[in-house]
C-alpha positions as CSV (number, residue, x, y, z in Angstrom):
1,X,28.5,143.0,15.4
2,X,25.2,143.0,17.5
3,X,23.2,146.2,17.6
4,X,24.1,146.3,21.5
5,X,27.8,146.5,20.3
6,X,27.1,149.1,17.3
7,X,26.0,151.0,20.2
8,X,28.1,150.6,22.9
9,X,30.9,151.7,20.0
10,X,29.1,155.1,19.7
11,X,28.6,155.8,22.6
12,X,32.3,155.3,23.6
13,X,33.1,157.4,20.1
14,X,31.2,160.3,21.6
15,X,32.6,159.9,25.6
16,X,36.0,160.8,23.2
17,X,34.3,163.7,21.5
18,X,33.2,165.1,25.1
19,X,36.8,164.7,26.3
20,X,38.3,166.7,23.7
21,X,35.4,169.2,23.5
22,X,35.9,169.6,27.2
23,X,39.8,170.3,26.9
24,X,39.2,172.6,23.5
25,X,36.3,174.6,24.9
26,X,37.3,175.1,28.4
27,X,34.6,173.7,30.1
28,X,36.1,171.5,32.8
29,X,32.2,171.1,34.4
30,X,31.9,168.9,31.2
31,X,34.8,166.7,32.2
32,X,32.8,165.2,34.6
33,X,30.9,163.5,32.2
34,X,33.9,162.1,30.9
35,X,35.4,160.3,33.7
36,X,34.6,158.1,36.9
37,X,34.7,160.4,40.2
38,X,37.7,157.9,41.1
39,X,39.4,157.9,37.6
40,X,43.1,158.0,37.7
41,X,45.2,159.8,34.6
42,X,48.9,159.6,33.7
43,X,49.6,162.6,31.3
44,X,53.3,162.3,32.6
45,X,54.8,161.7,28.8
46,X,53.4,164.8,27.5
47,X,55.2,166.8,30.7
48,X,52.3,166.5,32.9
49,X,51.9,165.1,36.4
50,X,53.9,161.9,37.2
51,X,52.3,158.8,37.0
52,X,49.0,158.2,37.9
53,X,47.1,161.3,39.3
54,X,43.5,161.2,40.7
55,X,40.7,162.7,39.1
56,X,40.0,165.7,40.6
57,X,43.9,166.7,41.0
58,X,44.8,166.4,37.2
59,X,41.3,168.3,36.7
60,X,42.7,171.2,38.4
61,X,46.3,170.6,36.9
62,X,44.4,170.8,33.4
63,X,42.3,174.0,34.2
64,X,45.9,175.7,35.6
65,X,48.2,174.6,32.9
66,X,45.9,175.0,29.6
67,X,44.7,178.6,30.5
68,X,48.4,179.9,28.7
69,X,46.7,178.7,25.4
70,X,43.2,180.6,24.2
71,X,43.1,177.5,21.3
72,X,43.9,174.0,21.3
73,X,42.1,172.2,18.7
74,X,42.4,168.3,19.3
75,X,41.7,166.2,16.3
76,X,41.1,162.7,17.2
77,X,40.7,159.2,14.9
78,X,38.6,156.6,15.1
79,X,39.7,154.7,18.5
80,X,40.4,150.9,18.4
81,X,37.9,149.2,20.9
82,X,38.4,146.0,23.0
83,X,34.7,145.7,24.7
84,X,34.4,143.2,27.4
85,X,31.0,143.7,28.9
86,X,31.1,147.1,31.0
87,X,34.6,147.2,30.4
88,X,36.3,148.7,27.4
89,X,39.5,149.6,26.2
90,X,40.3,151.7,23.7
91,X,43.2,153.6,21.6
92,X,42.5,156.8,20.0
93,X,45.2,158.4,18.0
94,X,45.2,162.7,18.9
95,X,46.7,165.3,16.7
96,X,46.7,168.6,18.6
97,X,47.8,171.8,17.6
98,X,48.2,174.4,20.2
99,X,48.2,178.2,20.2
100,X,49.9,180.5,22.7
101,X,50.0,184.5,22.2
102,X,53.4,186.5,21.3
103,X,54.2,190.2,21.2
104,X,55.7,191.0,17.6
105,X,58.9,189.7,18.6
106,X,57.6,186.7,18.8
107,X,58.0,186.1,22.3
108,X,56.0,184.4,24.7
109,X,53.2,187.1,26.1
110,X,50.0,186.6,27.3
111,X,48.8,189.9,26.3
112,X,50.3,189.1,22.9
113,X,48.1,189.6,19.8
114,X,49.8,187.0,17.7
115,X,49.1,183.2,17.7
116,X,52.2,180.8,18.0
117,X,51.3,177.5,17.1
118,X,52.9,174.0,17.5
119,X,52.0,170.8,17.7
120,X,52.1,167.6,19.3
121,X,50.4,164.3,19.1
122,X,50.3,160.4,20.4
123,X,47.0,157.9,21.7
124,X,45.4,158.2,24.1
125,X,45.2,155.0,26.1
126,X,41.9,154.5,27.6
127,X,39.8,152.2,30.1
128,X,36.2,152.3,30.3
129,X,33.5,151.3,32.6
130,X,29.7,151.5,31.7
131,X,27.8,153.3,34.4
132,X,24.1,154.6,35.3
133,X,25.2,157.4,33.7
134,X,26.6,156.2,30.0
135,X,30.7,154.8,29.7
136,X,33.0,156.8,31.6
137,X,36.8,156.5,31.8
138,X,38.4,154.9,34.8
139,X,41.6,155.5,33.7
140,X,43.4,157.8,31.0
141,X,47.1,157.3,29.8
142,X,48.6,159.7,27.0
143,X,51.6,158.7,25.2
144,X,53.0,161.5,23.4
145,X,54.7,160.5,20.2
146,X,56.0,163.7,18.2
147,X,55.8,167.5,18.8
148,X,55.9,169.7,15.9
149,X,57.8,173.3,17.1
150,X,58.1,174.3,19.9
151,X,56.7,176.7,22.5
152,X,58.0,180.0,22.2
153,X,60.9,181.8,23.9
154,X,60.2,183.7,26.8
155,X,61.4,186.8,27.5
C-alpha cells in the first residue's frame, strides 16, 4: 500500500465514524458531511423506507423515526475496502444496541424512566465518491442480519 492509499483508507474509516456519530448523537446537521447531496439510501431490510430513498427524504425519515430512542450506540468494525480511484466501496459490519424508555411495567412509554434495550446488527453496504470536500457516500444499503429482543409491548 502507497501512502495515498493508507490515507484514502482513513479517511473513509473516519467518513464511517461520522455516520454513526451522527445517528448516536443526534446531530443530523453532521450527516451532511457524510453523504453526497444526491446520495440515495435503502434501509428497507431493517424496516425502513423501501428501496432506494433520496438523501434528504431518509434524513428526515431518520430524525422522525430515531427520536423514540434517547440511546443507540452503534459499534462498527473495520470496513473491507475496494478503492478504485475516487470511487470506493466498502463493507462495514454494525452492531447496534438500542434503548427505548418503559414505565415499570415494562411497557413502551416515552415518559418511561426505565431503558429497554435490544439489539440488532448486519453491514452496511457502502459506495463512495471523493469530493472537494473529503469521501462522501453516494449510496448506503443496510442489510440487517439478526435482532437480539425485541421492542417492547405497547400498551
Amino acid at each position: 500500500m502507497d501512502i495515498s492509499e493508507i490515507s484514502d483508507r482513513l479517511e473513509l474509516e473516519q467518513l464511517m465514524a461520522r455516520y454513526v456519530e451522527a445517528i448516536d448523537t443526534k446531530n443530523w446537521e453532521l450527516l451532511d458531511t457524510v453523504f453526497t447531496e444526491d446520495a440515495h439510501l435503502d434501509y428497507e431490510s431493517s424496516g425502513g423506507p423501501a428501496g432506494k430513498g433520496d438523501y434528504p427524504a431518509i434524513k428526515e425519515w431518520l430524525r422522525e423515526n430515531l427520536a423514540i430512542f434517547p440511546m443507540t450506540q452503534h459499534l462498527v468494525g473495520k470496513s473491507l475496502m475496494d478503492i478504485d480511484g475516487d470511487i470506493a466501496n466498502c463493507r462495514t459490519i454494525f452492531h447496534n444496541p438500542m434503548g427505548v424508555p418503559v414505565n415499570e411495567s415494562g411497557i413502551y412509554d416515552p415518559a418511561g424512566e426505565q431503558l429497554h434495550i435490544f439489539v440488532v446488527g448486519g453491514w452496511y453496504n457502502d459506495t463512495c465518491v471523493r469530493t472537494d470536500e473529503g469521501w462522501r457516500i453516494k449510496e448506503k444499503k443496510e442489510d440487517h442480519a439478526y435482532t437480539e429482543g425485541a421492542f417492547p409491548p405497547f400498551e
